[in-house]
C-alpha positions in Angstrom: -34.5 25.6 -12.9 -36.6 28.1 -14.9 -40.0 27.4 -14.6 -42.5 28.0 -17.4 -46.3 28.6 -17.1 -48.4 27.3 -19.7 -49.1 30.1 -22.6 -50.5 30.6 -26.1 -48.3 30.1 -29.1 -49.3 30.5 -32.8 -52.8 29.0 -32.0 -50.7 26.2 -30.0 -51.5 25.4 -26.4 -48.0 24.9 -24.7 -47.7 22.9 -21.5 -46.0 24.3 -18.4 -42.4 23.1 -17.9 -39.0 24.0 -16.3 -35.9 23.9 -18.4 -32.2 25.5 -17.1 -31.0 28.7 -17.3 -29.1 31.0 -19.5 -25.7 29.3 -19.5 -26.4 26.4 -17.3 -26.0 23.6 -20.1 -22.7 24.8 -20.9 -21.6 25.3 -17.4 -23.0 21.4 -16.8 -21.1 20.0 -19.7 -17.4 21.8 -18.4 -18.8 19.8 -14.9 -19.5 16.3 -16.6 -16.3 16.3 -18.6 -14.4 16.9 -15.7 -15.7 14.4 -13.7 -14.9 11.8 -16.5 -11.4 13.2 -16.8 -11.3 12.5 -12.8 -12.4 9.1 -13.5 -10.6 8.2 -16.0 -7.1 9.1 -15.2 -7.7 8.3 -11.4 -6.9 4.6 -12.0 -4.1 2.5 -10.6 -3.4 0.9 -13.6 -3.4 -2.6 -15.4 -1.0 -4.3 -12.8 2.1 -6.2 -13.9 4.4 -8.5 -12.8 7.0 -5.7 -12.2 4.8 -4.1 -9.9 5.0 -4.4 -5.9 2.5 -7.1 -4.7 0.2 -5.9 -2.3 0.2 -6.5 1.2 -2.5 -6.9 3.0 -4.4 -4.7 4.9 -4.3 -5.1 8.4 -8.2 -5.5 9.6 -8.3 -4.7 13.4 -11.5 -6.8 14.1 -10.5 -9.8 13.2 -8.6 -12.2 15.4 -5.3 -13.2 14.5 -5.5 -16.9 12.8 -4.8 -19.8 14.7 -1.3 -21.2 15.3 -0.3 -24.3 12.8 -1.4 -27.2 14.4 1.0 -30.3 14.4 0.4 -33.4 12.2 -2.8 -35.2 13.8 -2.9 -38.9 13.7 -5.7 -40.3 11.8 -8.9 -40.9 12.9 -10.3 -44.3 13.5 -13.0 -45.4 11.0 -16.3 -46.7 11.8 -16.5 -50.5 13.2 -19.2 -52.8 12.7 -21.8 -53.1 15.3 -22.6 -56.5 14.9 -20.0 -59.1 15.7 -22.2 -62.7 15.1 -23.5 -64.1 11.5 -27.0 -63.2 10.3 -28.7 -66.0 8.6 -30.1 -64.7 5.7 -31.7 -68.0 4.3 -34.6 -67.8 7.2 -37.5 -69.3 5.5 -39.8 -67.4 8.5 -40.5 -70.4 10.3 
């Protein structure tokens, strides 16, 4: 970057500033549009049913999953606590 001091200019006070160089904007845009050319044609592509399914990767810290249990029997549900009748018509006498 060029930098500027400030200066005099038809009566007009100008500010200090930077811009680019000689040649640097054109030399940026060749950069930019070949960066979006890289971007742009550096996709896989839509996939399709034709296409290879991935596998998966294979992810060494992980532990391998747990072996397919059999068939457990079902587990018992809850049983009541209290085995002798409640009166509910106490009068609270």
């Amino acid at each position: 970057m060029v930098k500027v001091r400030e200066y005099w200019r038809g009566g007009t006070k100008v500010r200090a500033h930077t811009r680019l160089p000689p040649g640097a904007r054109k030399q940026l845009t060749i950069a930019l549009v070949a960066v979006a050319a890289v971007f742009v044609f550096s996709h896989t592509g839509p996939a399709t049913e034709a296409s290879e399914p991935r596998r998966p990767s294979t992810n060494r810290s992980t532990p391998p999953p747990a072996p397919a249990r059999e068939k457990e029997e079902p587990r018992p549900g809850p049983s009541w606590t209290v085995t002798y009748p409640i009166p509910w018509d106490r009068d609270g006498s």
